[in-house]
N, C-alpha and C positions, 0 to 999 in steps of 0.2 A: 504494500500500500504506500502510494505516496501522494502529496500532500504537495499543490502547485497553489502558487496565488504572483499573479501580476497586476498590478495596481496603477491607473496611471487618473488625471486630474480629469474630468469631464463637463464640471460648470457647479453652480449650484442654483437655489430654487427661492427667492425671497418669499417677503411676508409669513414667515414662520412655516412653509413649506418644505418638508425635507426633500433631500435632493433623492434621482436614484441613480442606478449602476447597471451599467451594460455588460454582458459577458461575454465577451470576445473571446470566445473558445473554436479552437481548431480540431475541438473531438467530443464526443459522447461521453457519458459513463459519471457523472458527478451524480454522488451519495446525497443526494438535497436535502433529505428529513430520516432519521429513524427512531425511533421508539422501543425501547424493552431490549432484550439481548440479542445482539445485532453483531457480527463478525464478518471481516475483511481479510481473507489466507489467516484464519484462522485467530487472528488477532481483534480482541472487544475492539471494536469501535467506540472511543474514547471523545467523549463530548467539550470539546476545544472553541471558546469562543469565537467567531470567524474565520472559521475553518473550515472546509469542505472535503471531507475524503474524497481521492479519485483513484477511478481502480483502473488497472491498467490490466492488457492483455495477458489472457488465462488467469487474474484472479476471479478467487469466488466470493461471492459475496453470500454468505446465508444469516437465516434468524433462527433462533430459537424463540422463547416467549417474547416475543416481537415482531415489527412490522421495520420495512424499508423503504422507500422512494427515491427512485434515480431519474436525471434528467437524459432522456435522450435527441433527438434531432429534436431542434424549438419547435413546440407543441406539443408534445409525447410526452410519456409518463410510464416508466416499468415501477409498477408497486410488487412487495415478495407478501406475503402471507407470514403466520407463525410458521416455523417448522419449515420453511423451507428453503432454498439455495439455488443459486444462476451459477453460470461462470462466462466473464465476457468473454466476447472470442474477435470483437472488429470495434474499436469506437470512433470508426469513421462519421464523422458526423451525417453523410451526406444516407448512411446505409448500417448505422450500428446494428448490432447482432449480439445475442447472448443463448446458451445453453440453459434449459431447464434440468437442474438436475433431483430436485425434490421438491415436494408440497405443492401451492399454486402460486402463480404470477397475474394479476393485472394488467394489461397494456392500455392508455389512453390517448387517443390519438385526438387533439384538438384542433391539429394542423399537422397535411405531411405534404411538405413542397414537390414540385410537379420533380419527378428523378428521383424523388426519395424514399425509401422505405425503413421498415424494423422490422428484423427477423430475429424469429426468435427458434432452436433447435430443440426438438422433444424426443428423445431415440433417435431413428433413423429418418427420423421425416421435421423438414423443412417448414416452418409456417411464417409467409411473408404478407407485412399488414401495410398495405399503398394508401389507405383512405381513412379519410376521417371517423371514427368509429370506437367502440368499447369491446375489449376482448380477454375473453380469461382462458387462461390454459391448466390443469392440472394433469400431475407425473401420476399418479395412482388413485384412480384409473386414470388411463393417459387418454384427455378427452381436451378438445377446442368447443368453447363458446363463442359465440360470434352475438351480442347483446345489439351491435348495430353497425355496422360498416362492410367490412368485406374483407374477409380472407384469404391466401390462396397458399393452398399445403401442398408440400411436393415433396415425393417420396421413390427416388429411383426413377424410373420415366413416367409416374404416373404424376397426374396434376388434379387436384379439385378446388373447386372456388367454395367458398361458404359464405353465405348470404346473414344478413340479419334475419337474430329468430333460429337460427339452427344451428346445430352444433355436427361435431364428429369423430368420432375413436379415432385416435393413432394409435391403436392396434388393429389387423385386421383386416377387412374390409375398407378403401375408402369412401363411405355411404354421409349425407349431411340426411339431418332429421329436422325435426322441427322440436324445440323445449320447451318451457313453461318460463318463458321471459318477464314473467309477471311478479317474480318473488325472486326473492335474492338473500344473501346470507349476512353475517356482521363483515368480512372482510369488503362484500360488495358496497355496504353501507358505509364502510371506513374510505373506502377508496373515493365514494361519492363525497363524504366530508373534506377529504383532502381538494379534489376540483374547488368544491367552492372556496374554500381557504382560497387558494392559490388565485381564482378569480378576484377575491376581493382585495388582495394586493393588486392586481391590473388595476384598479380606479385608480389606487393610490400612486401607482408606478407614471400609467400612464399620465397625468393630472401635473406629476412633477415634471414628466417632459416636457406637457405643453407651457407652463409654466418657466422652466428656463429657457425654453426655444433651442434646447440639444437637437440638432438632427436624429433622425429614428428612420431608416434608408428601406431596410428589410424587418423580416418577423424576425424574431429573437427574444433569447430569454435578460432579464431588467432583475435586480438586487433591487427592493425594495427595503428601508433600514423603518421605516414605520412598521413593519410585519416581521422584519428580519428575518426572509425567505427573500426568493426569486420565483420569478411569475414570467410569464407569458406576455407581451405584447406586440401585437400586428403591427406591420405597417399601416394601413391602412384600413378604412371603414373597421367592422367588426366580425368577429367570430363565436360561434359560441359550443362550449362543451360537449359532448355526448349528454352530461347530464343536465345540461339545459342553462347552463352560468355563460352569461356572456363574455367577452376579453375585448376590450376597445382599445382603439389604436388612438393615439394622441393627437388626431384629428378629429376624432368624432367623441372622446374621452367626455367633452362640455356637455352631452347629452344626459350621460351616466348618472344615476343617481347617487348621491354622495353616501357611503357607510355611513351606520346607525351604528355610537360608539355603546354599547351596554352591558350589563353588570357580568353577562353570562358568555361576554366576548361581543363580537360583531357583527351586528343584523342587520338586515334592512337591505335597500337599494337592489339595483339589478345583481348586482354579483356578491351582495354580502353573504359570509358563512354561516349557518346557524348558532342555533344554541344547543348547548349538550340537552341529549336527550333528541332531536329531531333530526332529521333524515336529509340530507342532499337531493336534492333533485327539484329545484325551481325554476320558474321561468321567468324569462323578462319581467318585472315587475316585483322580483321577489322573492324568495326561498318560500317553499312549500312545505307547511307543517305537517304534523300525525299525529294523530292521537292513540287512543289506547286500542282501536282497532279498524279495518277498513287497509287501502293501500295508499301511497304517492302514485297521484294522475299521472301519467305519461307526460314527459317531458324533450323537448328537443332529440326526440327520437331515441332516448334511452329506456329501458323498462323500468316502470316502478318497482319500488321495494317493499316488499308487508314489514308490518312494525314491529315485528319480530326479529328481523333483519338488525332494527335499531340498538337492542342489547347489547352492545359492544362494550368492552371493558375500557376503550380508548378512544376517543372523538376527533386522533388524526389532527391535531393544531400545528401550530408553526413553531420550527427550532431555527434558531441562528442568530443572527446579527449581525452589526457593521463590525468589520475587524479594527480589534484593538491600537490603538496606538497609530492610527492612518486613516484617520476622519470621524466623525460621529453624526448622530441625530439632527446634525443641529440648521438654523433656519439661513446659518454665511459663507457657512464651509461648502469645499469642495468638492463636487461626487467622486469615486473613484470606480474604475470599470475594475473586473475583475476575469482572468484569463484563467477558465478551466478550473476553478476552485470556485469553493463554500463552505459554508458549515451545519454539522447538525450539532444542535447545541440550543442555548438560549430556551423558551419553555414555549407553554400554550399561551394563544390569544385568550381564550375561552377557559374556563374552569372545567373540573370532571375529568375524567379518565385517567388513566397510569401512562404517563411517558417518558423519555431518557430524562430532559429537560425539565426544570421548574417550569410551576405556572407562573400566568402573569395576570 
């Protein structure tokens, strides 16, 4: 494991606006968030303030009682499950790739540029994800979910596509079925908590761009130090999640509704995250509550979740921060980009659940 950080000066953001931070990375693979016991070739991943593990070719990355989130091409998202372990194998930005080797994985695709893909390798077969979409994979049984975008598995000379709504064994036969997209589990609910986190930093992110008038040329991932996470933002116009959270680019960012600062973390607005205890999965206008029974309405073409799903021991908040000793929070200082590094570190927005990280 090793541990990059290049820093250089970017502008800042008046009237008590925190500035943010571009990341000018030349590869895949930064450990953005993890929670509970989290290892990198074998070694705890060690919660370091402004600091981003990045793994390099053939490490693994696995959890045990915990969860991890890795950033891969800008808009994508590999989340790990408890119990289980990747190994990269390309962190080409344009095409990263990693090996399943236990439990389940998440893939979030929010954006995948025209050339671009993520693959991800399960046994002998190949599953490459080109589109915008939500997709889980589990090693036992070794099955692909396809929740909303489009798949394509390939395995020796044979090739299948898998549509949204079905799924399909990589053992076997290769056959796509149709699933029960309608209900989902705690990691699928965790994974949905994390989009919106990460959406409600774009307001923030993007808001400080328009605000100092940084250039913002292409889509890429932005260091927000009000969230002390990195987030997603577009170039242009908007995008929004498989689970229905929008990401605006700092042209159209003025439309956005501004976060709702509150006691249980931050609600409110197009892209704020919940409160512990509720579910991911809102649409323009708002995160979508649950109550104690019934599901979340379909949103932005992802499936709802039964509130079963919701019981999770951890609500997926933000770890990190601005790095020590090389700028801060504050409303005069300088942004600094940040090259191939981050941190998992720092605590939650929100209160509730067990994470590496204090709350906040």
């Amino acid at each position: 494991m090793r541990l990059a950080l290049t820093l250089v000066a970017i502008g800042c953001i008046p009237a008590g606006i925190s500035y943010a931070q571009q990341v000018v990375s030349a590869h895949a693979g930064v450990v953005h968030y993890v929670e509970g016991r989290v290892f990198i070739a074998d070694q705890p991943v060690q919660q370091k303030f402004g600091q981003f593990p990045d793994l390099q070719p053939d490490e693994v990355l696995r959890t045990e009682a915990g969860r991890a989130e890795v950033l891969l091409t800008p808009g994508a998202f590999l989340r790990l499950a408890e119990d289980s372990s990747v190994r990269m194998l390309s962190r080409e930005l344009s095409n990263p790739s990693f090996e399943l080797l236990s439990g389940s994985v998440m893939v979030e695709c929010d954006d995948v540029p025209k050339g671009a893909s993520v693959t991800l390798r399960s046994g002998d077969h190949s599953i490459v994800f080109e589109k915008h979409g939500l997709y889980r994979v589990d090693a036992e049984p070794a099955l692909l979910r396809v929740y909303d975008g489009k798949a394509v598995v390939h395995s020796g000379s044979k090739e299948l596509a898998v549509g949204g709504g079905k799924q399909a064994s990589l053992t076997g036969a290769m056959e796509a079925e149709k699933f029960d997209a309608k209900n989902g589990d705690a990691f699928y609910a965790w994974n949905g908590l994390r989009s919106s986190y990460i959406a409600s930093a774009n307001v923030s992110a993007a808001r400080g761009l328009l605000a100092s008038g940084s250039p913002w040329n292409a889509n890429g991932w932005i260091f927000d130090p009000w969230f002390g996470a990195f987030t997603f933002v577009p170039y242009n116009g908007l995008m929004y999640s498989p689970y229905g959270w929008a990401f605006w680019s700092p042209s159209y960012v003025m439309f956005a509704p501004p976060p709702v600062y509150g006691g249980g973390g931050f609600v409110g607005g197009t892209s704020g995250p919940v409160r512990p205890g509720t579910i991911a999965g809102g649409r323009p206008g708002g995160p979508t509550r649950v109550g104690t029974s019934g599901t979340v309405p379909r949103a932005g073409g992802a499936p709802p979740v039964a509130p079963a799903a919701v019981a999770s021991r951890s609500i997926g908040g933000f770890g990190g921060g601005v790095p020590s000793g090389v700028g801060g929070a504050s409303s005069s200082g300088g942004g600094i980009a940040h090259a191939s590094g981050g941190a998992t570190g720092g605590g939650h927005m929100g209160g509730g659940g067990i994470s590496a990280g204090g709350h906040r």
